[in-house]
N, C-alpha and C positions, 0 to 999 in steps of 0.2 A: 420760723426761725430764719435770719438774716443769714446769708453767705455770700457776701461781700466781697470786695476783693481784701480789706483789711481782720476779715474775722481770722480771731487768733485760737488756735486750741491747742498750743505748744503749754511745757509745763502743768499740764493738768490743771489749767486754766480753759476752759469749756465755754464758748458766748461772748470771747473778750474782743471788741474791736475797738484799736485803739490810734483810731485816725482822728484827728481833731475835724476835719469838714465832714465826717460822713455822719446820716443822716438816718442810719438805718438802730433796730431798739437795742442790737447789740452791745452800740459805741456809747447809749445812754446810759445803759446798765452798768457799764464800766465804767463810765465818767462818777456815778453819783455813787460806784462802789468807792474810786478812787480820794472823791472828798470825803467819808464817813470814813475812810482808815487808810488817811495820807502818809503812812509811814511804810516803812518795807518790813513785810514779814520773813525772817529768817525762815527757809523749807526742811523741814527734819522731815524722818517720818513718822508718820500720824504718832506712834506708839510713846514717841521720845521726847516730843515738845511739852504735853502735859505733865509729863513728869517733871520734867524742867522747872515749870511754872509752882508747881505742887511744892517741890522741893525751897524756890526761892521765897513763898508766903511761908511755910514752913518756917524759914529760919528767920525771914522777917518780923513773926510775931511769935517768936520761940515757942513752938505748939508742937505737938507729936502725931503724928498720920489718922492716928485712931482720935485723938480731939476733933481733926479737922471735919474728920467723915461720918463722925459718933451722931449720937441724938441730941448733946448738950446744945441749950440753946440760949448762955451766955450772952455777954454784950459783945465781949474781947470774940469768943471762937466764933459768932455770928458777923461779925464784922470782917473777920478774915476768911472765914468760907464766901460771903457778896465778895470781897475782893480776887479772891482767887477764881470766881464766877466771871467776875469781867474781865481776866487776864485771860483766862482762858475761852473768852469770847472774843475778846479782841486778837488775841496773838494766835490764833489756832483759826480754822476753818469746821472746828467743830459744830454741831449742831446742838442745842440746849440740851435735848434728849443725852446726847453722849456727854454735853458737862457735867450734868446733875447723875448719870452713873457712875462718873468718875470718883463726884464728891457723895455718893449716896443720898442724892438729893430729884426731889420731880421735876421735870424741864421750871414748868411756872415759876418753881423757887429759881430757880436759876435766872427766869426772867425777873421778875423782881429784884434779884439782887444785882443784874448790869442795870437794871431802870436806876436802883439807886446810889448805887456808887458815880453813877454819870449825874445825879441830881447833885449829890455832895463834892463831886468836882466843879460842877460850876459854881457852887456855891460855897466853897473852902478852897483858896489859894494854896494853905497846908496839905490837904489832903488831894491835892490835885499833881504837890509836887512829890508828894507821896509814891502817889500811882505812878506819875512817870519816874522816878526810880525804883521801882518795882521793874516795870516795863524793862528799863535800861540794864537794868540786870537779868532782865530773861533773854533780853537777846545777845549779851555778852554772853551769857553760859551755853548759848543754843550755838554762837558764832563757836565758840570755845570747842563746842562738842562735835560742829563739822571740822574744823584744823584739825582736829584730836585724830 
């Protein structure tokens, strides 16, 4: 492990160095975290952002907690459970493990369902502007609930 003069471990950010010349696997790590989710994650804690995310698919696709996390394996609550799969992998630091208990689900599903909601983003304009206002609404509620 690098310890550099730029390695960062502020914020609970652990391996981060974030000098553009340096040369050590730190600053790689970070680089090629930085391009796979170039946006700012609002920091809650851990307990509070999934909820968040829960709650905004929730009313996105009018379902009730127990649809979302139940057994049904509909077209509508399967497409909202992958969607709320990849918010909650994208906007959280969580691990598959902990999203799929969230949603009462096995990591694997969990991995398949960010595999394909990222294959139906690139390949649906709709559904890609979908996701990002999903997105923009989790982090408005999240901003929301740090002011609060």
């Amino acid at each position: 492990m690098c310890k550099c003069a730029h390695y960062r471990t502020d914020h609970g950010v652990s391996g981060m160095c974030l000098e553009d010349n340096c040369s050590c696997q730190a600053y790689r790590r970070a680089k090629l975290s930085r391009k796979l989710a170039p946006r700012a994650v609002v920091v809650l804690p851990s307990d509070e952002m999934p909820v968040i995310i829960v709650s905004v698919v929730l009313a996105a696709f009018d379902l009730t907690n127990q649809r979302l996390t139940g057994r049904r394996r509909t077209r509508e609550v399967a497409w909202a459970r992958q969607v709320a799969c990849y918010l909650l992998h994208r906007l959280t630091k969580l691990s598959t493990t902990c999203i799929g208990r969230t949603l009462n689900r096995e990591h694997t599903t969990v991995i398949h369902a960010i595999n394909l909601v990222e294959r139906r983003i690139a390949a649906d304009r709709d559904v890609a502007a979908f996701i990002e206002k999903l997105e923009t609404l989790c982090r408005e509620a999240a901003a929301a609930k740090v002011a609060a």
